[in-house]
N, C-alpha and C positions, 0 to 999 in steps of 0.2 A: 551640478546643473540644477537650476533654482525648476519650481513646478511650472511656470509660465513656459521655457524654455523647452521644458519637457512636452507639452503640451502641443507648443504649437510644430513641435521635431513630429509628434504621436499624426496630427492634424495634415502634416504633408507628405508620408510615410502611406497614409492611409489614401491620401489622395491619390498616388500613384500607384497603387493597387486598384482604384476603382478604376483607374485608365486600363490598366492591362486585362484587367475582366470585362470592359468593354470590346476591346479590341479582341477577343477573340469570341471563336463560336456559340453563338447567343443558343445553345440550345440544352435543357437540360436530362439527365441522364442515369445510368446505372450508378452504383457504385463500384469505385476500381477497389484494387487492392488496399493494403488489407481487407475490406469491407464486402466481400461478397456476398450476396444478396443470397445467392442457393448453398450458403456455408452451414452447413446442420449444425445444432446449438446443443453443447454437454450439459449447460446451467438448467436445463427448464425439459420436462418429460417431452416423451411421443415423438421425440425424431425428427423435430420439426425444421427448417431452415428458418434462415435469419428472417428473409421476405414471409415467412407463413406463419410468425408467430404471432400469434395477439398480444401477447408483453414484448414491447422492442426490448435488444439485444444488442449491443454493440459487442465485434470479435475481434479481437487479433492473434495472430497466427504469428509467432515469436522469429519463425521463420524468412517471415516477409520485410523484418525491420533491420535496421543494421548493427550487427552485435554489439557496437561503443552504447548502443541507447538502451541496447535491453539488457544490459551486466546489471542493471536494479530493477526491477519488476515496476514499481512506484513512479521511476522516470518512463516506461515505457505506456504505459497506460496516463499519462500524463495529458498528452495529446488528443481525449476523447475530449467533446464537447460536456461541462457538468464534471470532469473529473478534476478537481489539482491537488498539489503534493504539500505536506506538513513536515518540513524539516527539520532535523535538531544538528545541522552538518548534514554532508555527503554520505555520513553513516548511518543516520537513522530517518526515513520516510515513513508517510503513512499516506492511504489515501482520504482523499474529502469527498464524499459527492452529493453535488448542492446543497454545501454549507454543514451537511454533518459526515462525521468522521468517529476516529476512536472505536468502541466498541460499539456503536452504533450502523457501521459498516461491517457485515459478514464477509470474508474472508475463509475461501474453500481450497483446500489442498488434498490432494491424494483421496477426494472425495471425501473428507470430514472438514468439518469448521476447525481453522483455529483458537485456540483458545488463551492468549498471551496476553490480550487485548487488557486481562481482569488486571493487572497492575500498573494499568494508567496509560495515559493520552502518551506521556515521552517515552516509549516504548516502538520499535517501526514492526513490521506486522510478520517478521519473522520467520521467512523465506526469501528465498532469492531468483532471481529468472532461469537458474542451471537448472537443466532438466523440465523445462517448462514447452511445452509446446506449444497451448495457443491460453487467452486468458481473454473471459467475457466478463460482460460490467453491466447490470441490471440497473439502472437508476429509478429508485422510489421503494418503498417496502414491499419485500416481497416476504411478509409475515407467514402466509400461509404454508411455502416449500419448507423455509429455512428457518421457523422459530424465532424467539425472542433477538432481540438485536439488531433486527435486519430492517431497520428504519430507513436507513438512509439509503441502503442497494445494499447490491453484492457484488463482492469480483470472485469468480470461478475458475480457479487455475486447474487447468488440465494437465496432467503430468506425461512426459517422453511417452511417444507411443512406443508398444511392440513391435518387433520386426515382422511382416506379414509373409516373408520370404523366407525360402532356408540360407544360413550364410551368418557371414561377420563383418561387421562395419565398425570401425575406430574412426574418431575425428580428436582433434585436438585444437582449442581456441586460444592466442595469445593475444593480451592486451596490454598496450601501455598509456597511461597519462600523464601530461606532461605538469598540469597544476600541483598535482603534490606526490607526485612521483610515483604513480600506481604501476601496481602490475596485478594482472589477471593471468591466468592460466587456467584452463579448463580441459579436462581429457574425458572424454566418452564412448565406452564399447555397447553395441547391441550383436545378438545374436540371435539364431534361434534354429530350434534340429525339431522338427515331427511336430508334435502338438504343447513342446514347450521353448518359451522364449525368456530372455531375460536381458536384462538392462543395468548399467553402472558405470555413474557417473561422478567427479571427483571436483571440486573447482577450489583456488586459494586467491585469494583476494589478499592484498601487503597495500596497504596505502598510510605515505606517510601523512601530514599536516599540510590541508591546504591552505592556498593564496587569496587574497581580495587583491583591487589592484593596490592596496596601500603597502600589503606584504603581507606577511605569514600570520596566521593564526597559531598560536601555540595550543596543543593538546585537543585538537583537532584526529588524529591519526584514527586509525581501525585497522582490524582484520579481519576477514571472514573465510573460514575452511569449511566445507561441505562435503559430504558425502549421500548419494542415493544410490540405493537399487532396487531392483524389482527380479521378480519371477512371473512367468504367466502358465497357466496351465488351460488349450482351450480346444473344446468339443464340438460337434454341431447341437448341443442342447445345454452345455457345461462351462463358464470360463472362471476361472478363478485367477485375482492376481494378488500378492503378496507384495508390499512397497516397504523400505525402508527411508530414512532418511535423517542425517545427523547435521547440526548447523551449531558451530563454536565462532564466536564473537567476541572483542577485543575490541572496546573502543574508550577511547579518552572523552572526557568530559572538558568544555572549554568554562571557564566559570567568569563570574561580576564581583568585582567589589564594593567598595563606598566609594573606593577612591578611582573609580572606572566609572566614566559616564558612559554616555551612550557614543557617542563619538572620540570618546580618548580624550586627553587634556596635556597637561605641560609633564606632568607629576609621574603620569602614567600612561607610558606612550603601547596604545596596544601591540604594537609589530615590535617591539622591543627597540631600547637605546642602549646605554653604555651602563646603566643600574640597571637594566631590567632584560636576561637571558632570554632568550628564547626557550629552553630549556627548564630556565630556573636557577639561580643562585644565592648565595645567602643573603645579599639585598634586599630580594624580594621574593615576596611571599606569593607562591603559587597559586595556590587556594588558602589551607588554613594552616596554618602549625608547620608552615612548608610542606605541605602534601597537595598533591595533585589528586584530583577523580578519576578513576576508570573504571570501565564496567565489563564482568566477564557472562555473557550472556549465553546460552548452550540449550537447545534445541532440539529434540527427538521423536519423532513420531513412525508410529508404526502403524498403517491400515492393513486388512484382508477384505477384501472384497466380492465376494460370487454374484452370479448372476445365471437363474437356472431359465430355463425357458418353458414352460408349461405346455406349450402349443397354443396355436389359433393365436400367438402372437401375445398371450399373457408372459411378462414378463416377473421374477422373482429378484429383486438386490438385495442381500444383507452387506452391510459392511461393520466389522471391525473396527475399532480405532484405539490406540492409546497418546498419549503425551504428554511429554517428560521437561518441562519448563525447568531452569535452573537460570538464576540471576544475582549476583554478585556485585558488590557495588563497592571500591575499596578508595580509600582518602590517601594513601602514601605509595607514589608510583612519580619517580620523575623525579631527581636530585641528585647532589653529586654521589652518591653511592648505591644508586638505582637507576640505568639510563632507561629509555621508553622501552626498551623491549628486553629487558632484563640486563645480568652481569653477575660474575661467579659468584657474588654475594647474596644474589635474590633472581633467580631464576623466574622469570613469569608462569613457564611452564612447569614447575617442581625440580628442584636438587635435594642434597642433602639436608638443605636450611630448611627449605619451604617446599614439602612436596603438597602438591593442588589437592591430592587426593588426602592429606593428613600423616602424619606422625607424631613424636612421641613432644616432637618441640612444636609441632603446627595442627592441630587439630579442625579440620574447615570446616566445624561448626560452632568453634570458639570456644574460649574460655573464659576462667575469671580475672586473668590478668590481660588479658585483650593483645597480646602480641603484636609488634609493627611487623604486618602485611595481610592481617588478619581482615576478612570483608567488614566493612562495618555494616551493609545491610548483605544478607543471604536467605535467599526464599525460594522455594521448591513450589511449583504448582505440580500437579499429577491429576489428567483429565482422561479418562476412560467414556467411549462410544459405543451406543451399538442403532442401527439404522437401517428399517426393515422398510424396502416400497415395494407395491404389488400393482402392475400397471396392467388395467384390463380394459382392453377395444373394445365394446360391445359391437360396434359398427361403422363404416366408412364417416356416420356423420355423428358419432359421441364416443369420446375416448375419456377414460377415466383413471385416478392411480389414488390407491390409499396408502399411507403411512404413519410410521412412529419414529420416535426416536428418543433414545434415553440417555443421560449424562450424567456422570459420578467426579466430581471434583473437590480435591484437598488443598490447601494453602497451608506449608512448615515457615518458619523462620528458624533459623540457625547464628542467625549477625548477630553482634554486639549492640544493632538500635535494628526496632523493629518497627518498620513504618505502617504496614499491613499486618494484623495479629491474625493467627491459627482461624483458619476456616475453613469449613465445609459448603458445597454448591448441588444440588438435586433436578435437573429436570423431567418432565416428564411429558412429550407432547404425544398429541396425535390430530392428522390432518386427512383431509380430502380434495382435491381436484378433476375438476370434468370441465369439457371440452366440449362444445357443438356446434356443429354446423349448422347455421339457418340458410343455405342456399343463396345466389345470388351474390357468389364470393364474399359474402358474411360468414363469420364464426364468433362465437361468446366463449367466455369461461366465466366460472363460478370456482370457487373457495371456501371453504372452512375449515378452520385450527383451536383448540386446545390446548394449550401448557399450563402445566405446574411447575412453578421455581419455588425451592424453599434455599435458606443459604442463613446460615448460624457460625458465630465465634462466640466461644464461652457462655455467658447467659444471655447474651444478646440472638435473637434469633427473625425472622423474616420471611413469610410464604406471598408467594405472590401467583395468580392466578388470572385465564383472561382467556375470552373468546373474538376469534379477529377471522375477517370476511375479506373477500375478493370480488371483484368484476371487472370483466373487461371485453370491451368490441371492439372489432375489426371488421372495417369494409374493405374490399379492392375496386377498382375503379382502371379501366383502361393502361391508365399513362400515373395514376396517383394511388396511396393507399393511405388510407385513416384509420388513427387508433386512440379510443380512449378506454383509461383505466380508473378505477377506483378501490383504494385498497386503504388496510388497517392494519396500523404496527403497532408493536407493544416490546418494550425495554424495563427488565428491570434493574435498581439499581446496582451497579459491579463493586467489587469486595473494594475499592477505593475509596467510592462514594458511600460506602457503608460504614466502613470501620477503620480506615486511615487515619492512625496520631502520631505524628513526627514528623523530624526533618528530611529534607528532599531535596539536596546540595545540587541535583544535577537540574533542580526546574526552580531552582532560588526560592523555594517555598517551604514555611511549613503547613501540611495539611492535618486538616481537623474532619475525618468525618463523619456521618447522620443518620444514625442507625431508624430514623424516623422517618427515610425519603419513600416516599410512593414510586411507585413504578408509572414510567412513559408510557400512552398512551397517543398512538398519531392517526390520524387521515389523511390521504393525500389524493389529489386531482390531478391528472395526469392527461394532456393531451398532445398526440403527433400526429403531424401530415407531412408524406412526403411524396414528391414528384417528382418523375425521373422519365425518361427515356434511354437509348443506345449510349449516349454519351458525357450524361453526367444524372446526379439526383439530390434535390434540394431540400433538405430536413428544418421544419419547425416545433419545436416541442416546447409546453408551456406547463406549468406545476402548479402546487398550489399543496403546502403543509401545514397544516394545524397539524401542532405538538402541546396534549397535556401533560403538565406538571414536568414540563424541561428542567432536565439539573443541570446547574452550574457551578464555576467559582466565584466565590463574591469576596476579594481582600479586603482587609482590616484595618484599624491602625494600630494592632498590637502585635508584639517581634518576640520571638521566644527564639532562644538560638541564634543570634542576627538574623534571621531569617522573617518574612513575614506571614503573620496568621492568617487561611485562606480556610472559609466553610465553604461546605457545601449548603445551597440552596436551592429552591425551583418554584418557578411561578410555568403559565399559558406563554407558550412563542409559537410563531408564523413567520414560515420559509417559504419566497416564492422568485419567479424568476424561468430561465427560460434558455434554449439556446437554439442559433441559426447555424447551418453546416451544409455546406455544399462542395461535393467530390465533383470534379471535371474535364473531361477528354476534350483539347483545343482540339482546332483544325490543325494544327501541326504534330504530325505522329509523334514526336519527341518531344512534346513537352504536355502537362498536365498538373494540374494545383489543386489544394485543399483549402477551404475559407470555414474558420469560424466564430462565433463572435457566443459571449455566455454572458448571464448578469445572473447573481443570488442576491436577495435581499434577507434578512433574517434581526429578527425583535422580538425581545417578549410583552409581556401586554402592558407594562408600563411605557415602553416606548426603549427601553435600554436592548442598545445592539449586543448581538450575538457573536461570541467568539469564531474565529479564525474561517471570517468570511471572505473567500475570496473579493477581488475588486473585479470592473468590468472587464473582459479580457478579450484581444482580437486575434487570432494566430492566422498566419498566412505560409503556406507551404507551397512551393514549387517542384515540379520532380519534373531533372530533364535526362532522360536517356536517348543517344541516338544509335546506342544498339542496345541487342539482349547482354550482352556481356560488362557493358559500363552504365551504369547510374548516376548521377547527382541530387544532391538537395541543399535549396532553400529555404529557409527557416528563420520568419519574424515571426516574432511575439510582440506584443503590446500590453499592458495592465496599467488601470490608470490610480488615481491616488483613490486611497483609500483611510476616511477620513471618520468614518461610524464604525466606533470600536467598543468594546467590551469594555469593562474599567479597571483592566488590568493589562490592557493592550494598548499598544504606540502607535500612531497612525503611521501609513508608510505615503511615499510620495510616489507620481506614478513613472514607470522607466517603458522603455522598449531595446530589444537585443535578436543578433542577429545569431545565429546559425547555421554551419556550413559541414556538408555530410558526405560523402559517395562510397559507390564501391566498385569493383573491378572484379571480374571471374574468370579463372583463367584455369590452364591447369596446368600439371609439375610432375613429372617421374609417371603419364596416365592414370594422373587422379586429379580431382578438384580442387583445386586455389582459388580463395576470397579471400583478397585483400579488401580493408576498408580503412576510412579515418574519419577523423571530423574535428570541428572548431568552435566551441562554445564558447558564447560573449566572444564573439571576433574583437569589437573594438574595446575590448578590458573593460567595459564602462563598472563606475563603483553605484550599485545601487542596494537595498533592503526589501528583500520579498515578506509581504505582509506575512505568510504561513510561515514563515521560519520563524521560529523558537528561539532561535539564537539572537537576532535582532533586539532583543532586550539588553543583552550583555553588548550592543554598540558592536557588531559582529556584521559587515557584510557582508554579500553572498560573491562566491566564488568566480574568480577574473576570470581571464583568458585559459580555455584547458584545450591543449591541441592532443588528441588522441590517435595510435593507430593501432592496427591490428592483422591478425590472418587467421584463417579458419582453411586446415587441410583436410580433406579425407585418405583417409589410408586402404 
């Protein structure tokens, strides 16, 4: 479909949406579900609810959505105004918010920050929605809580609660998809006897190679196996909990050649012809040398957490943390004596040939003769936490909390090519927060932060240091409340942008990089109004970032490797932009919709656009229940061409797509049955989402996937 076409399909789409918000009840409102306004917020001190916060909070409650959407965490927060997703396939996500992404976005689990971020943008962020109970998204820097990084927001994943009751509860989730033949399986116990509880939960994710509508992708595939649990140990003045959590990944690499355009050609048909496997044969050449990409990516983190109570409402947290990064990246996977998921010859997971963990033929940190199956990159990151807040009321109208937090991180390599060399990472902050009420349903906050980063590989070494402020008001007003914010981020550069020299087969790049880079420094303007009443509430929020000394890629015209030469660089960029959002209860009890519309702009001071900016986007959601037990959903999207790009990026053209969602609650043997499904891209259409990664290699995004599922309790 040519862009005109596209255009005026976006044009009459949109017109009959503004008919149907016409036609019903002109009046505006609370927010419905997910979005409740008196929902208390985990991301941000003092207890406060969504409606009381002076920094908005957008919530979702994992539970309110329908299990097909939130098997990825990244699709399920997709749907906030200011959020969208960075793909590299169905296997790897990350989020964006307004325009920055990467490690630039803080990302909270089990109450510490991830930290995986440091080996680059095509990396997804390294957790999954099992055992996730609700996940909040701060958009703008929130420097002063969360430290270095947090330019662009945070998302705050809160993990499964404890059981608050005595007893035992098992559930078990199954999924299927039909696009590339997935299956999900999830089982989950809680329990809990006197003052201790505990938690564990198991999920296996098998997904082969997905479809565009043209047909298959090859090496495409993933897998993902998880494991959590938890302990709680809690008092009226004492609670301690103990969290584990292990995430093992398995995904194929799709790759580009010379001889692969962007759309495919006569020579080399992407979906395969009669010279060219699916799989792979001796015709053609997979990737290189007949090897295929995959990446074994493995995941461990351990928190402890307490939380003592002083009295008078002084709160004490320390937390704990370690993690255990392991990433693998091997060139021979996939030919006739290796099938995608192994064969008595080459077991993926370890035989006699090749066991994972090493022997006397296979050693997984390599040797001198480099053996076939051996990783060509293998890198260990190991990040240790510790994170002390002291949160002290003084009085109904000033709440305050001081804190620290400290961070100990290594980078090994072990591969045959070493794209990131041996380093070390130090932080060291400390912050402040207070709270005031000025009467007249006003309240302020106030901010201030401290860090120390220092971060060294061999004689190269890097301290970077920075003080960074907060403010922010909040009026209430009747029927409306206003918020504006003003805050200051600070990034320094990550062990990528630092000291990256090689090839990097799964991003078609070779990187170079610049042990000279300064650290980001940002400001950002932040303002919301929103109005609401009983039956719906209408959100405007407007930004405004200055970013100094933004790093980027800047490609070259020199190819080492076939590969191309990519530095790093950084000049002044300004992000700005804005998003409308309106939840609404019609006059007819069974039906209710979500509207909303977002724009990012982003340049740096020469005028050259900023990577992996989203385009304008419209989303329109319908939800029709005509009882408690059955639900529907409606689901358009619209984005439109996006044509200011970075200069290593492809404009895309603009599409709109439909989807189709519900679920049923029933129950079975006197327990709870949820059946659900859904229909993404109903009409197959073939289009290229600008954030995807893959779109370079001539890779569209994924047809028609009809999915179902059920969720029992036991």
């Amino acid at each position: 479909m040519n862009t005109k076409k596209i255009k005026m399909n976006i044009k009459y789409k949109l017109s009959m949406v503004l008919i149907m918000l016409l036609l019903t009840k002109p009046v505006l409102s609370q927010i419905t579900d997910p979005f409740e306004l008196d929902e208390i917020i985990l991301s941000l001190p003092f207890s406060q609810s969504l409606g009381k916060s002076v920094i908005k909070v957008d919530k979702i409650n994992m539970d309110d959505i329908n299990p097909i959407i939130k098997q990825y965490i990244s699709k399920s927060i997709s749907k906030l105004p200011g959020v969208s997703i960075i793909t590299t396939g169905p296997g790897i996500a990350k989020p964006s918010i307004r325009g920055l992404s990467f490690n630039r976005v803080v990302v909270y689990n089990q109450g510490i920050r991830l930290e995986n971020q440091q080996w680059g943008e095509e990396h997804g962020i390294g957790i999954t929605s099992s055992g996730i109970e609700s996940v909040e998204v701060i958009k703008g820097p929130l420097y002063v809580l969360y430290g270095s990084d947090a330019m662009g927001g945070v998302i705050y994943a809160e993990p499964e609660k404890f059981k608050s009751m005595d007893g035992l509860n098992i559930d078990y989730t199954g999924i299927y998809n039909s696009n590339y033949n997935g299956i999900t399986n999830n089982l989950g116990i809680n329990g809990k006897s006197g003052n201790f509880s505990f938690n564990l939960r198991a999920e296996m994710i098998d997904n082969d190679n997905f479809s565009t509508p043209d047909g298959e992708v090859e090496n495409t595939w993933f897998e993902h196996n998880e494991i959590k649990a938890g302990i709680q140990y809690s008092s009226d003045k004492f609670t301690s909990e103990l969290r584990f959590s292990r995430l093992d990944s398995d995904l194929g690499i799709p790759h580009m050649d010379e001889d692969h355009d962007e759309h495919g050609d006569e020579d080399h048909d992407e979906h395969g012809d009669e010279d060219h496997d699916e799989h792979g044969d001796e015709d053609h050449d997979e990737h290189m040398d007949e090897e295929s990409l995959y990446q074994e990516l493995k995941h461990t983190t351990i928190t402890w957490k307490n939380t003592f109570d002083l009295g008078n409402n002084h709160l004490l947290n320390v937390t704990l943390g370690q993690q255990f990064n392991e990433r693998k990246e091997f060139g021979e996977h996939g030919d006739e004596d290796h099938d995608e998921h192994g064969d008595e010859d080459h077991d993926e997971h370890g035989d006699e040939d090749h066991d994972e963990h090493g022997d006397e033929d296979h050693d997984e940190h390599g040797d001198e003769d480099h053996e076939e199956g051996e990783a060509e990159l293998d890198m260990e990151l190991l990040t240790n936490t510790l994170d002390i807040s002291l949160t002290l009321p003084q009085s109904e109208d000033f709440n305050l909390i001081l804190g620290t937090s400290i961070l100990s991180q290594t980078n090994k390599n072990f591969g045959h090519e070493i794209l990131i060399p041996d380093a070390e990472m130090n932080d060291f902050g400390l912050y402040a927060l207070g709270e005031i009420s000025l009467g007249n349903s006003a309240d302020t906050t106030i901010g201030l932060r401290y860090d120390n980063r220092s971060i060294s590989s061999g004689s190269s070494s890097s301290d970077f240091s920075n003080f960074n402020g907060a403010l922010g008001f909040k009026k209430e007003f009747t029927t409306s409340t206003l918020r504006f914010n003003l805050s200051s981020g600070f990034r320094s550069p990550n062990l990528v942008e630092l000291f990256s020299d090689g090839s990097h087969h799964s991003t078609f790049m070779y990187k170079k990089g610049n042990p000279n880079l300064l650290a980001e420094n940002s400001f950002q303007t932040d303002l919301s109004f929103q109005v609401y009443d009983e039956d719906s509430a209408l959100s405007f929020d407007l930004f405004l970032n200055d970013i100094r000394d933004y790093i980027y890629l800047q490609p070259t015209n020199t190819f080492i490797d076939g590969l191309q030469l990519h530095n790093f660089l950084q000049q002044d960029a300004t992000l700005y932009g804005g998003e409308i959002h309106l939840n609404k209860n019609t006059s007819f009890d069974w039906l209710s919709y979500y509207t909303s519309l977002e724009y990012v702009f982003g340049e740096t001071q020469d005028g050259m656009a900023l990577p992996y900016i989203s385009p304008f986007t419209f989303n329109q959601v319908f939800n029709i229940s005509f009882s408690s037990n059955y639900s529907f959903e409606i689901d358009f999207v619209a984005k439109a061409q996006q044509n200011r790009t970075a200069m290593y990026e492809e404009s895309t053209d603009g599409y709109s797509l439909l989807n189709l969602s519900g679920t049923w609650m029933t129950s079975f043997l006197g327990n709870d049955l949820n059946i659900f499904w859904s229909i993404d891209n109903v009409f197959d259409k073939e289009y290229y989402d600008h954030l995807s990664r893959l779109k370079t290699a001539g890779i569209e995004e994924m047809g028609r996937n009809i999915s179902v599922g059920l969720k029992y309790n036991f």
